[in-house]
Each structure stands twice: as C-alpha cells, then as structure tokens.
N, C-alpha and C positions, 0 to 999 in steps of 0.2 A: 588302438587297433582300428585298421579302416578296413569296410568291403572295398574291393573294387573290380570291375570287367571289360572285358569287351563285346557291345551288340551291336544292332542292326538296326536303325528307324527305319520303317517304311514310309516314302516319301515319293512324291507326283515323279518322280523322274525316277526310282527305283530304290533300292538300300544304301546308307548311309550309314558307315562304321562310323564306332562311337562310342569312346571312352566312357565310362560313369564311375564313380566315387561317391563313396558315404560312408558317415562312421559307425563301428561299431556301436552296438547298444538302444534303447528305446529309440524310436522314431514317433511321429516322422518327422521329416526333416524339410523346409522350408530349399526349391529349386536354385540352380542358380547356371543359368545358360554361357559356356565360356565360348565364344566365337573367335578363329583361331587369327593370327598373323598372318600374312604371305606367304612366308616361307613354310607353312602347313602345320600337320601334325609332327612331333616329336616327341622326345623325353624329356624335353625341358618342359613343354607346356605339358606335359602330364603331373610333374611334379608339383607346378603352380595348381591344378588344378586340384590335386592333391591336399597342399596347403591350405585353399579355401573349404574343401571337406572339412578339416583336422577344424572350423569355426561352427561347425553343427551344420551342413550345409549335402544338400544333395547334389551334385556338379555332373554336368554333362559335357564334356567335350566332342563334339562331332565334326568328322572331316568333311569340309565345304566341296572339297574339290573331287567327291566320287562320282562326279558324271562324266570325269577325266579319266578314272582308273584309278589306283593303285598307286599316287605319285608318295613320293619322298625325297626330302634333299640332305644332302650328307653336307651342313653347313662349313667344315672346318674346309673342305676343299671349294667353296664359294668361289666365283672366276666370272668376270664378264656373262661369258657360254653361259654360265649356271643364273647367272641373273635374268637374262632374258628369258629365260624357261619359267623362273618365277612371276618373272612379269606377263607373257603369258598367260599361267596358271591363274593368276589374281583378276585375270580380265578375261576370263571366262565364267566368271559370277559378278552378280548384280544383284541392288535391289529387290529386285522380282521373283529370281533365285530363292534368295538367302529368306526373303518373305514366307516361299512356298515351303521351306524345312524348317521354320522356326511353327509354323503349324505343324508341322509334324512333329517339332519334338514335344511341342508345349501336350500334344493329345499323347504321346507317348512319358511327359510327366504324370499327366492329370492319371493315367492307368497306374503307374507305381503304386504299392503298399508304404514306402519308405518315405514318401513326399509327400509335404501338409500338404493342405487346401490354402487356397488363398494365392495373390501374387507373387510372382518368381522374379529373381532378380537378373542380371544379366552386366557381362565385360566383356567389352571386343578391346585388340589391342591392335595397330598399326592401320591395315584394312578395315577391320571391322571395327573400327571408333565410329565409321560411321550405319554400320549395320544395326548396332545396337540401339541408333536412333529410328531407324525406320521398322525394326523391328515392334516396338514401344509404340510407334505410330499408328502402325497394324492391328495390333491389337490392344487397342484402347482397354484398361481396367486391368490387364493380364501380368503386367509388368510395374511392381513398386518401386524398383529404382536399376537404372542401367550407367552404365559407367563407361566410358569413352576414354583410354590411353593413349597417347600421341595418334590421334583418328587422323587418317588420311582421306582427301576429299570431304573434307565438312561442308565447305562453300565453291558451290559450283555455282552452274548456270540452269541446270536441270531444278525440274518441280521437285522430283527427288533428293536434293541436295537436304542433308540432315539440318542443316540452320531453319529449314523454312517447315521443319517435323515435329517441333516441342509440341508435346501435349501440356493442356494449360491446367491441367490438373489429372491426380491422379499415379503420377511420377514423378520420381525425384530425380534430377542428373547429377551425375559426376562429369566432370572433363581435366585429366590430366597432360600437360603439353612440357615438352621437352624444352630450355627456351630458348636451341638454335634446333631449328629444324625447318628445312625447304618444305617441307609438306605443310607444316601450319605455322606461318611466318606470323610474325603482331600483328597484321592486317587480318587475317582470317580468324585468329582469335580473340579478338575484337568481336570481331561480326558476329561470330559464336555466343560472345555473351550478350552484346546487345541483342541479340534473336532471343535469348533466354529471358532475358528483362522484359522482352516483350511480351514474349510466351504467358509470364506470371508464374510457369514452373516451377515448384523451388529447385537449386541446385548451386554447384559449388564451382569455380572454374579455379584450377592452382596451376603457376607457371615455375615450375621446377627449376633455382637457379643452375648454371653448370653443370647442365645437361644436354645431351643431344637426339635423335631421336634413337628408341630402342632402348632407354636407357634401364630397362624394368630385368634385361634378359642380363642373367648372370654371365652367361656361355657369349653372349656379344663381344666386340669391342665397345660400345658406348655404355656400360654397365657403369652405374653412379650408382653404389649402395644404401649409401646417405636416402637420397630420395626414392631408392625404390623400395627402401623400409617405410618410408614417409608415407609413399600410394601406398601400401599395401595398409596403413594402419588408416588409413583414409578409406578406400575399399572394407575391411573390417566394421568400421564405425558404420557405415553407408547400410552395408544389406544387415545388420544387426540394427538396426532402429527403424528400417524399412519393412524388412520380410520376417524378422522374429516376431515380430508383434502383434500376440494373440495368437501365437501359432496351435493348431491341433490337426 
C-alpha cells in the first residue's frame, strides 16, 4: 500500500502543486525529486512516480509550469496547434527557475517526518535531463545521484549548459539517451561523456539500441519496453546504492 497526495510548496514565485508518494509502513524514507517532461504533469508520470515509491522511496512530483497557471495537455489529441503550446510552455522555465523550486522543494523535504536525512536523489526526463544537472550543481552535497533520460539541451553554448555542471565529487550520474534522437545526436553524447571523464564524477552513460526519443513513456508512440525496463532497473540500482545508504 502507498500514501499518496496532492500539496502546495511555497516557492520565490508563489505555490507549486505537487504530487507526493510514499509507502506504507515504517519510515523514513530516502527523497527522490521527479522533474517533469514537456508536455507536463499527467497520469502517466504519476504512476512512474508511483513505481519509484513502491522501491522505498519518498517521490515528489512538482508542476514546473505554475507560474503559467493551471496548464494540461490531453496528449492523445496532440496537433501541430498543441505543440507549439508545449513548446512555449517548456520555454518559460530555465535554469534559474527550476534552481529557485528545487530550493524549495529540497526545504519542503528536509520538513517531512517521512523523509530520511541525508542526500536525495533526483530524474528529469526529456526537458529536464538537463535540470537535474544544474540542480546537483546548486546544491553541492544535497544530491547523491541524479539521472538524466533522453535530456534535451545538454550541450549548448550558455555557462549553464549541463556538460560544463558535473560536480567532481559527491554525485553520482546517470545519463540514458535514446539512440536516434535530434535532441542528442552522438555528437552531444559524446561531449556528455567526455565532460563527465573530465568532471572525475562517477557515473554511467547507456545508449539504448532501437530506440527513439520518449522511449520510457508507455502511452507514446516511441515506447521500446525492452529498454525501458532496462532504465528503470538502471535507475532502481542508482538511488539504492546512492540514497539507501545508511539511511535514518
């Protein structure tokens, strides 16, 4: 059996709904920051976040885009129209943003009864492959392992670009990449790992054969199950060696 609810963080720019999950039974439980896709909150990413509960885990899902309002997209009628809305929505957060609510959720873990002490783990998926790196940057020592899923914009031209963010100790990465996807061609994931080699960070980089980007989301078209049992049992192994450890 799992808790689960819907609250409110208070954040520099006002409240921010936001999923949580935890399981039943003795606590507490070791954080785990889930930062959403583009195309927002849903029921699909509530059940993912769900299933990372059901591993002993306290899960937060929070909607990036409530400085927007109240958005939602009804994915099955997807259209051009409906993409540009998305696109939009995804580029009205940044870095700087997503910086200023990952303080906020992190003070609104450390308050929970449910949630150890100790570092929290964290997965962004499409968008937020690369939030989860600047998040881990921010906050030096707060985060034992962040996991990046087909991240869009790893390598830019900006200081912010998540490549030029590895902390050189202290965090573990993940980086899972689809291996056709315009968003991070071999050239960029490349650069990704050589920046990590650099860094001295440990972490792991896997290029998912016969897959394309998206390929984790059941309700997609590019759903490849093979591999997204694979991440998920990659992710499991990740905050279980990172954030169980020593937990109280």
């Amino acid at each position: 059996m799992m808790q689960e609810y819907e609250t409110e963080i208070t954040t520099k720019h006002g409240l921010m709904p936001t999923f949580a999950v935890h399981p039943d039974g003795e606590g507490p439980f070791p954080a785990i920051l889930f930062f959403m896709d583009a195309p927002g909150i849903r029921e699909e990413l509530r059940e993912m976040a769900r299933r990372l509960a059901t591993h002993g885990y306290y899960v937060l899902l929070p909607d990036l885009y409530y400085r927007l309002g109240h958005v939602r997209f009804d994915l099955p009628r997807r259209d051009d129209a409906m993409s540009r809305v998305i696109g939009a929505a995804l580029n009205s957060i940044d870095n700087e943003r997503v910086i200023e609510d990952t303080a906020a959720m992190l003070m609104f873990v450390r308050a929970q009864a449910e949630v150890a002490t100790g570092p929290v783990g964290a997965v962004g998926f499409c968008m937020s492959g690369r939030y989860v790196c600047a998040a881990a940057h921010a906050f030096p020592g707060q985060f034992a392992a962040v996991a990046s899923l087909y991240g869009t914009k790893l390598v830019t031209e900006d200081q912010g670009s998540p490549h030029r963010l590895f902390n050189p100790s202290g965090t573990e990465y993940y980086f899972g990449f689809a291996e056709t996807d315009s968003s991070a061609p071999p050239e960029t994931i490349e650069t990704v790992r050589q920046a990590l080699q650099v860094s001295g960070a440990p972490h792991t980089v896997d290029v998912y054969p016969d897959t394309q980007h998206g390929y984790c989301f059941a309700a997609g078209r590019a759903y490849a199950p093979a591999a997204a049992e694979q991440t998920w049992e990659r992710l499991f192994d990740l905050f279980e060696r990172t954030t169980q450890t020593g937990r109280h």
